[in-house]
N, C-alpha and C positions, 0 to 999 in steps of 0.2 A: 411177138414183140420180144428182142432181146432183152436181158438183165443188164442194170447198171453196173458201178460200183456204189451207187448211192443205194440198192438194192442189201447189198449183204452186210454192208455197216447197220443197215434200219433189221435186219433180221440177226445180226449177230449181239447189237443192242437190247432187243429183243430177248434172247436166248440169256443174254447176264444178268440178265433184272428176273425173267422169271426162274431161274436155276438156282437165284441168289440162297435161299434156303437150304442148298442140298452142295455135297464136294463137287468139283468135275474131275473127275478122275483121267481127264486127256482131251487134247485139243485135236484138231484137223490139222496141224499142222507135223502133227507127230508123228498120225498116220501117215501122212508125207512123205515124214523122214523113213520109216519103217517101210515103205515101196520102194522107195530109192536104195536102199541098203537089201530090199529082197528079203525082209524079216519072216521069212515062211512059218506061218504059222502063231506069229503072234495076236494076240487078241487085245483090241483096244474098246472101251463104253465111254462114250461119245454125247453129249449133249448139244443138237444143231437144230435147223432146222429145215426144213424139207424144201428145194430148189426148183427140184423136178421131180413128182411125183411119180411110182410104178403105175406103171399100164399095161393093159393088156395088150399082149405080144414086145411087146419092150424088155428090153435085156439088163438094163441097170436102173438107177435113177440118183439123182444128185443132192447132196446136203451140204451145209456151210455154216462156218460160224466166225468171228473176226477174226479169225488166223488163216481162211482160205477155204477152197470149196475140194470136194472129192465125190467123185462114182463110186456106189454101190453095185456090184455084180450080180445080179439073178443066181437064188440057190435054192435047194430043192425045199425049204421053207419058206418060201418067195411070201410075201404078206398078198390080201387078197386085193383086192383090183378095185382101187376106187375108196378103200379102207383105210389108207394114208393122202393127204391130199396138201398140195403146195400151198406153203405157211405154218404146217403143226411143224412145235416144236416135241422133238423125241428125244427118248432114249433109246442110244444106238448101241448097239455090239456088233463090232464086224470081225474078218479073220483075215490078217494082210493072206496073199496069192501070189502064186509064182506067174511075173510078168513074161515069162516065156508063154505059157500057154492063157495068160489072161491079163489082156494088156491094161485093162482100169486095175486091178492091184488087189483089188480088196473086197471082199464076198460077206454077202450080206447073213446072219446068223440071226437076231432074233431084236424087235424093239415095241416101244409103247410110246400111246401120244400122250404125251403131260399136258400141253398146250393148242390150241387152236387159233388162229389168225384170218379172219377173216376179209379182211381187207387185204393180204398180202394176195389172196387167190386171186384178186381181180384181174382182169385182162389175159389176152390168152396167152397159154405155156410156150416157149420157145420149143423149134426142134431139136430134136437128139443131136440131129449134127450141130448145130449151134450151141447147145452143150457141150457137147465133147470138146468142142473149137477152145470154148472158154478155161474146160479141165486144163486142155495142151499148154493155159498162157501158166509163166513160171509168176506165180505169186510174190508179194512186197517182202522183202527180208526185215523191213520193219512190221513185226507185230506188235502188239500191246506190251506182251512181256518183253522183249527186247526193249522199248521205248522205257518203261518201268526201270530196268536196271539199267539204263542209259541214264535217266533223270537221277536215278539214285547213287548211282559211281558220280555222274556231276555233282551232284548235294552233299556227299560226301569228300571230294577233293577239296571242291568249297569251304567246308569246315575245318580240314586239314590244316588248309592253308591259313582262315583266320586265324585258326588255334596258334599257329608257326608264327605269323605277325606277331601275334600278342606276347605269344613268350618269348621274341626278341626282342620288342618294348619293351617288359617288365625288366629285361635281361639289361639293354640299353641304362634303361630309368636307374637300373642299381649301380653299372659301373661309373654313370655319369655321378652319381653321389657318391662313389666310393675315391674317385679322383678328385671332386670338389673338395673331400678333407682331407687327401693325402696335401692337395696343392694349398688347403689354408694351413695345414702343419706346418708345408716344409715352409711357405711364407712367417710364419708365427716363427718358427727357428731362428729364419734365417733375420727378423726383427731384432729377435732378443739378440745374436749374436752383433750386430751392427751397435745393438743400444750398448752391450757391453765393449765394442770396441772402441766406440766415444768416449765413454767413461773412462775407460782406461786413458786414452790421449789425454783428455782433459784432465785425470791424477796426474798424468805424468809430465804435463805442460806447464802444470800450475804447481801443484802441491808438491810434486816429487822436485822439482826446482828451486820453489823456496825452500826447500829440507835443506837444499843441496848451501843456496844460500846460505843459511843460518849457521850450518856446518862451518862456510868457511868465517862468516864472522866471528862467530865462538875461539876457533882454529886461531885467527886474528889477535882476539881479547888475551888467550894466551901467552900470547909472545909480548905484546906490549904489555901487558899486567906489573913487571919490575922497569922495566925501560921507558915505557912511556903510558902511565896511567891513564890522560886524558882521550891517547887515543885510547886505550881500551874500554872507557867506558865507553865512546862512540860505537866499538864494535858493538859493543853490547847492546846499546839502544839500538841499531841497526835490528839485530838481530831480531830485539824484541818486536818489531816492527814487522820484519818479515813473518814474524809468528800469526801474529796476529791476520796478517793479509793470506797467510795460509787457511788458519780456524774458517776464514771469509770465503774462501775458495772451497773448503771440504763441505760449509754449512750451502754452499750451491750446488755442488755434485750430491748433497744430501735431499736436496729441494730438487735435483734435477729428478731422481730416482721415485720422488714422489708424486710430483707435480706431473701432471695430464695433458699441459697447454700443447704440445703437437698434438694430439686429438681435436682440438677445437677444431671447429668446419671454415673457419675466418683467419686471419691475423690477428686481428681487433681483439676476437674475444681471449686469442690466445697473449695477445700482450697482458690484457687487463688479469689473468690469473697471472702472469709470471710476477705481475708488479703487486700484489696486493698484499702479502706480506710486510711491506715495506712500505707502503704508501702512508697508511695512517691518518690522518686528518689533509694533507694534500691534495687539490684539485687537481683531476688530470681529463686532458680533453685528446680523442686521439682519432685523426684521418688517417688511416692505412690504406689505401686504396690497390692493394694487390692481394688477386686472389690466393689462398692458402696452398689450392693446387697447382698454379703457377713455382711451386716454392721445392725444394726437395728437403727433405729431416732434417740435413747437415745444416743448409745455408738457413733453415727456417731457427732451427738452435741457436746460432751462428747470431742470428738478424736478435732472439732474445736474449742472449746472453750482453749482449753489447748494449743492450735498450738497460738492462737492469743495472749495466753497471756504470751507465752515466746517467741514470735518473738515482742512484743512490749517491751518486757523486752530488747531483743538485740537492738531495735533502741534506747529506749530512755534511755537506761543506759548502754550499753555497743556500743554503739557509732557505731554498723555495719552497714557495705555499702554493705555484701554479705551474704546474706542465703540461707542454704540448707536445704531442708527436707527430710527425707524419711521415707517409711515404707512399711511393709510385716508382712506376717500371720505367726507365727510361732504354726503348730500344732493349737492348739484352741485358742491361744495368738496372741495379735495384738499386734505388736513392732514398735516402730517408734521414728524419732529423729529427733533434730533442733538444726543444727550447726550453728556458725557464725563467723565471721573473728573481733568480738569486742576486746575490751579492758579488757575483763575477769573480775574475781573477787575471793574472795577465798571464797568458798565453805562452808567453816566451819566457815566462822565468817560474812555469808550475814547478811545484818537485817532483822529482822519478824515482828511479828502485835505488838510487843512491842516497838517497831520503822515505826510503822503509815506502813509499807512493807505487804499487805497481799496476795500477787501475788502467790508467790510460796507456801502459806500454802494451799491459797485458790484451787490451782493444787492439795498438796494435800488428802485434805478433798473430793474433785471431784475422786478423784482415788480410796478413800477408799468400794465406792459402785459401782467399779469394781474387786474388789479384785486387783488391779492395783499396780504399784511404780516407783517411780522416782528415776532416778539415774545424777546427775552433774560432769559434768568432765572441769575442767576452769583453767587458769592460765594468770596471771597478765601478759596481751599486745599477749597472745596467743589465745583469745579469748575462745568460751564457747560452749561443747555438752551437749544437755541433752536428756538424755536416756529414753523414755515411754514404760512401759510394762504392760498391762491388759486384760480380760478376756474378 
């Protein structure tokens, strides 16, 4: 009966579990290598197990262990006959041979049986030539050791590679946070600069205007001071006048610098700080109905500055104890208005900067760099609407 491959895995298994106590100082496979290169004379101690047992008048006999099988040659301490038997596992010494004159390779020199198998003898021996047949085939170039350091270069790439992922994330994770603050900086910068260049317009639209005013009044009061008293004292009241409407103007770029109302997440909430200052015992009721984000800094400033300075116009001149406001988007126009229950005024004959009043021009000169317009609707003890429309 020929031998399997399921034959020399069950004996090579065999040979790992019982040898497992002791080194193996070399496989069958090495021997191998050592015929094939014609190693004359190297000596290898081998742990296998027995194939094809020596027999009497027989020339070699066969061993194997999971890296492959190999013939022993007949040598003049041949073991005796019947002494080694198929299934012991041994310890081998052999002497590789020159395959010119002995074509199996490798001669047999001296061993002992560690192990006995007796299940393995069952059935009878294959012939020599059916051995040999088997020697001739070239064995798997996958052995155990190559599979080993196969698995282990895999398992190790493997790790290589997580390791590489991970410290490009960590690597990612930091630059994405290290551009998150450069990008809230140069945001934050680029805020402050904007806040300060408003401020600035607004000194200079408002405050640095009436200076300029008051200059020429003064200028004015001079000349007429011998020639014509009456007008000089006019220059003067004038003057006084613009003064005051300036202190009005600087004490709101001072309230602008303080005040937080662009932060609000609404209109609403944002009106309601801008006016509270000022409101005092005054009911105020207010439908804004535009979102905050809808709005940009300028036009939302813009929309408060305007709200303050006609709800202070209804307290301290038209005498109201109730305001309303409201507003909505109309299409790409923001509309809004501020009613109140005052003492009114007629429309066509208020006074202007030529009467020290620069409130409602100063509205609207603010409206002109929204394409904007104001509309008044008032009547004497009916109180007063007024109408904002802009871009």
């Amino acid at each position: 009966m020929k031998f399997s491959t399921s034959v020399f895995a069950l004996t090579a298994a065999i040979a790992a579990a019982t040898w497992a106590s002791d080194e193996i100082p070399g496989r069958v496979a090495d021997v191998q290598d050592a015929i094939s290169r014609n190693a004359l004379g190297s000596v290898y101690e081998l742990a296998v197990r027995v194939t094809y047992p020596p027999h009497k008048g027989g020339s070699f006999f066969a061993v194997a262990d999971d890296t492959g099988m190999i013939a022993i040659r007949r040598s003049f301490d041949w073991p005796e006959d019947g002494k080694i038997k198929r299934g012991d596992l041994l310890r081998l010494q052999c002497e590789i041979a020159d395959t010119a004159t002995s074509p199996i390779g490798a001669y047999y020199r001296e061993s002992s049986v560690l192990a006995r198998d007796k299940s393995v003898r069952a059935g009878a021996l294959p012939s020599e030539e059916e051995v040999l047949s088997m020697l001739e085939q070239k064995p798997s170039w996958w052995t155990s050791q190559r599979i080993f350091i196969a698995i282990t270069a895999v398992s190790v790439l493997l790790l290589l590679t997580l390791t590489w992922n991970m410290s490009l994330r960590v690597l990612v994770n930091r630059r994405s946070r290290e551009l998150l603050r450069e990008k809230v900086a140069r945001l934050g910068s680029t805020l402050r600069i904007d806040e300060r260049t408003r401020l600035a317009v607004e000194l200079h639209d408002s405050v640095a205007q009436n200076l300029s005013g008051v200059s020429l009044q003064v200028d004015a009061a001079l000349r007429n001071e011998r020639l014509n008293p009456e007008k000089a004292r006019a220059n003067l009241v004038l003057a006084s006048a613009i003064l005051k409407s300036s202190r009005e103007e600087l004490r709101n770029c001072l309230w602008d610098l303080r005040c937080r109302a662009l932060d609000e997440p609404d209109m609403e909430g944002a009106i309601r700080q801008t006016l509270r200052p000022i409101l005092n015992d005054v009911e105020l009721e207010i439908r804004f109905n535009v979102p905050r984000k809808k709005l940009s800094d300028n036009t939302a400033h813009a929309v408060l500055r305007i709200i303050r300075e006609l709800v202070s116009n209804s307290i301290k001149h038209g005498k109201a104890t109730k305001i309303a406001i409201a507003g909505a988007l109309d299409g790409e126009r923001l509309k809004f208005s501020v009613s109140d229950n005052g003492c009114g005024f007629d429309a066509a004959k208020s006074p202007g900067p030529a009467d020290g009043h620069f409130g409602l021009a100063g509205i609207r000169e603010r409206l002109r760099g929204f394409a904007g317009a104001m509309h008044i609707e008032s009547q004497n003890e009916k109180g007063t609407r007024t109408v904002i429309s802009m871009s």
